[in-house]
LUMKOLRO-198161 format. One line per 5 residues: their letters; for each residue z, y, x of N, C-alpha, C. Coordinates in steps of 0.001 Angstrom, whole numbers. Atoms other than C-alpha are relative to their C-alpha. Layout:
# residues N
a) Z Y X Z Y X Z Y X ~ ...
# end
This chain:
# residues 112
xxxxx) -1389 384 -135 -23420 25246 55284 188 -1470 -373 ~ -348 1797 154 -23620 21791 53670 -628 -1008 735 ~ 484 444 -1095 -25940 20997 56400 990 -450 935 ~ -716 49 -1053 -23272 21641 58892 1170 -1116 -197 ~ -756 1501 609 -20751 19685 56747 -622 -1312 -72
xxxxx) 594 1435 518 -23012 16387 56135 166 -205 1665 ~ 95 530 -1764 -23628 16351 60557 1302 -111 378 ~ -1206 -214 -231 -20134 17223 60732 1066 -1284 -6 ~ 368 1131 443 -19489 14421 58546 -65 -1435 716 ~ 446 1324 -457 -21403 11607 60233 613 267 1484
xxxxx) -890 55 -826 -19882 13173 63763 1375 -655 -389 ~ -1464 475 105 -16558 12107 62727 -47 -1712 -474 ~ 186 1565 180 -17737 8639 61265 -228 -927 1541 ~ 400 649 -1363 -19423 8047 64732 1210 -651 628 ~ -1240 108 -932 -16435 8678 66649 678 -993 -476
xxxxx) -1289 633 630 -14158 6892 64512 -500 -1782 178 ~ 427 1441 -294 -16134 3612 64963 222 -250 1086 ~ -326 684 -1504 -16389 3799 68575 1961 218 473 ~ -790 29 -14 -12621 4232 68474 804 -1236 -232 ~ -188 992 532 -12153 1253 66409 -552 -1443 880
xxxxx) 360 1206 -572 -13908 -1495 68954 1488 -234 719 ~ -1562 783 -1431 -11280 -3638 70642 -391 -40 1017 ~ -447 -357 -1884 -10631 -3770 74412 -805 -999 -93 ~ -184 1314 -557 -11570 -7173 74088 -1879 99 -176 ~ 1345 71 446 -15578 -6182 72733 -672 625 1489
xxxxx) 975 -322 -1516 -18293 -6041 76035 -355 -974 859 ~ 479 842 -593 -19929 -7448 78944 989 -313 1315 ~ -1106 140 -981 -17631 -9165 81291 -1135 -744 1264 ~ 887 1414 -622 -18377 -11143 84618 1173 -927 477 ~ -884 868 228 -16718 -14140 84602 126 -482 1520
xxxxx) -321 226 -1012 -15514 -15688 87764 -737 -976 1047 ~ 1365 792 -1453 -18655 -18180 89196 -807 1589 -351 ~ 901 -1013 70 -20505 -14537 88515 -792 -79 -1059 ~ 964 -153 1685 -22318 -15292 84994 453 1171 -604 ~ -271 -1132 936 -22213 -12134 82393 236 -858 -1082
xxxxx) -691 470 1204 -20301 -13158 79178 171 1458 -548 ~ 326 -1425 1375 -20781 -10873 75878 1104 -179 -529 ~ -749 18 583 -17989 -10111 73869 -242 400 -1334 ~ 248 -893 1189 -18700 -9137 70630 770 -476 -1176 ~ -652 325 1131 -17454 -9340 66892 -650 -588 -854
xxxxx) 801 1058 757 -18392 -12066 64575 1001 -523 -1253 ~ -1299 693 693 -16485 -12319 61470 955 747 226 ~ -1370 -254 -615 -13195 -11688 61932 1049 -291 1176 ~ -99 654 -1157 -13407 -13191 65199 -622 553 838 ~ 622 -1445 -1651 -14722 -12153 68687 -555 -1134 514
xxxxx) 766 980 -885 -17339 -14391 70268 -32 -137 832 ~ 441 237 -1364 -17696 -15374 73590 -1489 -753 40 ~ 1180 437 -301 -21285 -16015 74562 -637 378 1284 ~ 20 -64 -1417 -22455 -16304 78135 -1799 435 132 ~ 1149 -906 -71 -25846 -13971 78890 -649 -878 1081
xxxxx) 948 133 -1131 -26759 -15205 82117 457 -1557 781 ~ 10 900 -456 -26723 -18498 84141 -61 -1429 -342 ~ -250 1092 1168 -26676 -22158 83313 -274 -472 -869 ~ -178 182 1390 -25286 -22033 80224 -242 1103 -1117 ~ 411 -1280 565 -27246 -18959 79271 -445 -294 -1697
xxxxx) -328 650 1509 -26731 -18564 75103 747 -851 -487 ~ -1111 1136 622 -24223 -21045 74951 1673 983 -299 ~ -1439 -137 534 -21082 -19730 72620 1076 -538 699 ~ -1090 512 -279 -18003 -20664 74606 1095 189 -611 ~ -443 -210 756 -15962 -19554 72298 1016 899 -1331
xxxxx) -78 -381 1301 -14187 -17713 69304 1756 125 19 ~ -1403 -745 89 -10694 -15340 69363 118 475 -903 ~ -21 -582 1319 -9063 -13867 67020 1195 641 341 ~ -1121 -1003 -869 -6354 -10691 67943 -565 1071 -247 ~ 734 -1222 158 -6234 -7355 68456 732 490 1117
xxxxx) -723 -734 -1100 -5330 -4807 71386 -105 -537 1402 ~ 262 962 -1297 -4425 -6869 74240 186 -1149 46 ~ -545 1561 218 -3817 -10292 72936 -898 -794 -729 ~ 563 567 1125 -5930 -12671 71452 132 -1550 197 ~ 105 1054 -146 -6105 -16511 70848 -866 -513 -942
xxxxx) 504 1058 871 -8227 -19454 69378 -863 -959 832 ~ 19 1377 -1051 -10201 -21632 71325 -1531 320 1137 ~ 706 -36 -879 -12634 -21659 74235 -427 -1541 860 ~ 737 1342 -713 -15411 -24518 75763 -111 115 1508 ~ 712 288 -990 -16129 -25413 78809 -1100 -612 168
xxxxx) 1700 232 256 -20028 -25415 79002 97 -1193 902 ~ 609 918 -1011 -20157 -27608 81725 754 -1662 -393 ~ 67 1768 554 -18149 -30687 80159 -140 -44 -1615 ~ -6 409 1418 -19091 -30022 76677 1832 259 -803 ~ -1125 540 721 -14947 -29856 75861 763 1559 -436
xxxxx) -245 -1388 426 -13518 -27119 73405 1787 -320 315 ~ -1648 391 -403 -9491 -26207 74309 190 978 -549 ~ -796 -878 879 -6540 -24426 72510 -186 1573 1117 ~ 85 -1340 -703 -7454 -20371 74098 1078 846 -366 ~ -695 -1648 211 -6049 -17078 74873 -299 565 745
xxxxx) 805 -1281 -88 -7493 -13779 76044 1071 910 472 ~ -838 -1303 -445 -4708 -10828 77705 -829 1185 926 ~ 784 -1111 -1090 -6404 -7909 78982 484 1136 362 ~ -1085 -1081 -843 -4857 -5229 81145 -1304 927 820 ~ 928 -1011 -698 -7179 -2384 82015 -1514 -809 -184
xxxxx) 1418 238 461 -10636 -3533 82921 -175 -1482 572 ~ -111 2068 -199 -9422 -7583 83438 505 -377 -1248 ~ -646 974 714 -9121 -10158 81277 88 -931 250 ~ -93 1325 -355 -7271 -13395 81578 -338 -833 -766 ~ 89 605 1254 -8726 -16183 79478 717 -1410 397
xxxxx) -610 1599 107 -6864 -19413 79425 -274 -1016 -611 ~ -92 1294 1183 -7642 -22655 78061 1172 -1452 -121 ~ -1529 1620 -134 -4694 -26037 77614 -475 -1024 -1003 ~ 550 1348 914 -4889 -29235 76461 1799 -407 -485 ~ -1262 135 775 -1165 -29912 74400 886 1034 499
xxxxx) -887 -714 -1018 -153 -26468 75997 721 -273 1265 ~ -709 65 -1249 830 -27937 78981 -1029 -351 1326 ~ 1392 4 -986 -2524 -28407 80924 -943 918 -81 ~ -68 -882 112 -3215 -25656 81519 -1739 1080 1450 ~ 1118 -441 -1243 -6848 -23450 83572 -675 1400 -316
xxxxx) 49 -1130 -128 -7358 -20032 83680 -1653 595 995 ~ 809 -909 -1125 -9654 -17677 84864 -188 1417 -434 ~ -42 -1484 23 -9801 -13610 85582 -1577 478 137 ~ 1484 -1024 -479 -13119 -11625 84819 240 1577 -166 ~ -188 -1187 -776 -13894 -8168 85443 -1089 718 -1383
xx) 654 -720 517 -15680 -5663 83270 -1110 259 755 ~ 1251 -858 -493 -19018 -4635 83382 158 1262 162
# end
């Protein structure tokens, strides 16, 4: 019986973790077709790009929960980090980057 309780137990821990990932944690594909990782780092959510390019290069570092997040995001290709934000609606997310909020460049990826 305390068998059944201890598995019982760690069933319910399991679950309860994979419950707990945000929307925003996984492999996306970003819009030239590279895979970008999402994961948790801190109290923050990494962006790091798997495949092409700028394969291993951090683009950058949110911070949110649910469907909203912000903090800032690079563009690998000129080196330049900008004020971010992250909205995700089903299995898209929009990430945005601006330069004094008013310059403004977007792009929609797609779930793996």
């Amino acid at each position: 019986m305390k068998r059944i309780l201890m598995v019982a137990g760690a069933v319910v821990l399991c679950a309860s973790s994979v419950l707990a990932a945000e929307p925003i944690e996984g492999k996306w594909k970003t819009e030239s077709g590279e895979t970008a990782d999402i994961s948790s780092c801190g109290t923050n959510f990494c962006i790091s790009l798997k495949t092409g390019k700028y394969a291993g290069k951090q683009i950058g570092k949110l911070n949110g929960e649910a469907d909203a997040y912000t903090g800032e995001v690079t563009d690998p290709a000129a080196d330049k980090t900008y004020s971010g934000s992250a909205k995700i609606s089903g299995n898209t997310l929009k990430l945005k980057g601006c330069v004094l909020s008013i310059f403004c460049k977007s792009q929609t990826w797609r779930r793996m």
